[in-house]
C-alpha positions as CSV (number, residue, x, y, z in Angstrom):
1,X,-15.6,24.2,59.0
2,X,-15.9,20.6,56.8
3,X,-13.0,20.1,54.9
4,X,-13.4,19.6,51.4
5,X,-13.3,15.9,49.7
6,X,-13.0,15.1,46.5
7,X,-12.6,16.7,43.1
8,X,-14.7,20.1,41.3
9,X,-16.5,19.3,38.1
10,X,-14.4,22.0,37.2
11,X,-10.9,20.4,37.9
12,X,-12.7,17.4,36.3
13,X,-13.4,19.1,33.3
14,X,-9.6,20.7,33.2
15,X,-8.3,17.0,33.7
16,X,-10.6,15.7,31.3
17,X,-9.5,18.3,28.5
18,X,-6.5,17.8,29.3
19,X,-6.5,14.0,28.4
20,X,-8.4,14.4,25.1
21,X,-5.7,16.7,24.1
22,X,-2.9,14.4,24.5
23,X,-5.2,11.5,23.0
24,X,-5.7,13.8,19.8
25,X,-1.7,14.2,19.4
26,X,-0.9,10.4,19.9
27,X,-3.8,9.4,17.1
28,X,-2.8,12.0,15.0
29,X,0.8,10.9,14.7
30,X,-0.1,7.2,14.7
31,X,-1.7,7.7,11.3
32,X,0.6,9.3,9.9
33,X,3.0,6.8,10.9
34,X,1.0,4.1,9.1
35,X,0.6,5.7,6.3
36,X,4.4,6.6,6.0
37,X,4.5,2.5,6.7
38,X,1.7,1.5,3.8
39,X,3.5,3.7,1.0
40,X,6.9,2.4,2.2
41,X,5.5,-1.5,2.0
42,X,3.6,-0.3,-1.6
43,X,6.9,1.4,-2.9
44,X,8.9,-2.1,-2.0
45,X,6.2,-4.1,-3.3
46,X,6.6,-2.3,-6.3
47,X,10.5,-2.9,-6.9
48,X,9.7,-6.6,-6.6
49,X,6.9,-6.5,-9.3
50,X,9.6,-4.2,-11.2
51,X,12.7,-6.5,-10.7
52,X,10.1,-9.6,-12.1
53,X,9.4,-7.4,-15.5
54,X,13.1,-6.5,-15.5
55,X,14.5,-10.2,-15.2
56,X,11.3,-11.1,-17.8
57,X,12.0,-8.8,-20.3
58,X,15.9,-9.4,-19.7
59,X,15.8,-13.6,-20.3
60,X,12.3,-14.4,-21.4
61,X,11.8,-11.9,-24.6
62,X,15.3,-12.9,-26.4
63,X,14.9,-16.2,-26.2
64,X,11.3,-16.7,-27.7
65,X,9.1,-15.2,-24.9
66,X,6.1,-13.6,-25.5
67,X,6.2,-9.9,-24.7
68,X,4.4,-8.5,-22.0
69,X,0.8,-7.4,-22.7
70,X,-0.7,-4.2,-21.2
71,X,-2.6,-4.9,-17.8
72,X,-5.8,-6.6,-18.3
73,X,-8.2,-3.6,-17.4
74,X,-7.7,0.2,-17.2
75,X,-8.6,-1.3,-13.4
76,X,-5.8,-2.2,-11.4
77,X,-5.3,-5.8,-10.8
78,X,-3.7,-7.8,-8.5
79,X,-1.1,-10.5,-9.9
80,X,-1.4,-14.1,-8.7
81,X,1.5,-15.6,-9.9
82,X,-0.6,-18.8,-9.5
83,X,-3.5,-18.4,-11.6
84,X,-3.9,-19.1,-15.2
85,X,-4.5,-15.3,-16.3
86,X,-1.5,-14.0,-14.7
87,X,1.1,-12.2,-16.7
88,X,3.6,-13.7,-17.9
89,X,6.1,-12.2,-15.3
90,X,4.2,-13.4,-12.3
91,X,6.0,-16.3,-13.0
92,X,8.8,-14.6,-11.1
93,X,6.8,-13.7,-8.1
94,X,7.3,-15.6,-5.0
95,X,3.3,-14.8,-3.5
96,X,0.0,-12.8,-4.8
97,X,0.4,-9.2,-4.4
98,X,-1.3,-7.4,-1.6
99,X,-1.5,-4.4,-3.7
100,X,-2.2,-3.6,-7.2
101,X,-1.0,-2.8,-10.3
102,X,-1.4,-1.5,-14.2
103,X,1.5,-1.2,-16.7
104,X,1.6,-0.4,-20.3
105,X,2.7,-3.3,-23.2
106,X,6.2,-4.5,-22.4
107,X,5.8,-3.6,-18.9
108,X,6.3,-0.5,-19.0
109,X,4.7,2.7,-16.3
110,X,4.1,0.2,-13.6
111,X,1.6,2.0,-11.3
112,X,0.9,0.1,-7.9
113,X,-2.8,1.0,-5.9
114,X,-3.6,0.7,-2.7
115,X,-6.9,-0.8,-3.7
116,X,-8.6,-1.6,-6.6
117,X,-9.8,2.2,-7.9
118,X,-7.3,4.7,-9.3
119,X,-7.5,7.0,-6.6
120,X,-5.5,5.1,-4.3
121,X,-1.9,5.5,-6.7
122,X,1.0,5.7,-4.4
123,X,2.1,9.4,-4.8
């Protein structure tokens, strides 16, 4: 009698299976891990952005300031506090946004995107 070397295509098969399934579970929790970690970094962004409007609206507008207008688009933007057709609370903004944004006159019902098309809102 030979004795047998190796590995069945069946046991192959079972290892094989057995592999994808473990695979499947890691992906699947490593998205939803980053997208628990995208709307955590949008919802932060957005307190900045909101904290800028607050401290606008709080020493700019009594004293002279222009109010804030509504967003530029009914698209969201993203605010450069750098260039010339950024609001006027950018000013208050340490760096360019990485998401972005619409609010209403005064600054008001900030929304924050996670692109540039309204179906990305942060829920």
């Amino acid at each position: 009698m030979r004795a047998q070397r190796g590995y069945t295509f069946v046991e192959l098969l079972l290892v094989l299976a057995i592999l994808l399934i473990l695979v499947g579970i890691a992906a699947t929790s490593a998205i939803v891990f980053l997208q628990r970690a995208r709307e955590r970094a949008m919802a932060y962004e957005r307190e900045v952005v909101s904290q800028a409007i607050a401290i606008y609206n709080t020493h700019n507008v009594p004293n002279g300031g222009d109010p804030i207008p509504p967003s530029p688009d009914a698209d969201p933007v993203r605010i450069d506090p750098k260039a010339p057709s950024a609001p006027p609370f950018a000013k208050y903004l340490d760096a360019p946004t990485k998401y972005y944004y619409t609010w209403e006159a005064g600054g008001a019902n900030l929304n924050v995107y996670s692109r540039a098309d309204l179906d990305s809102r942060l829920p």
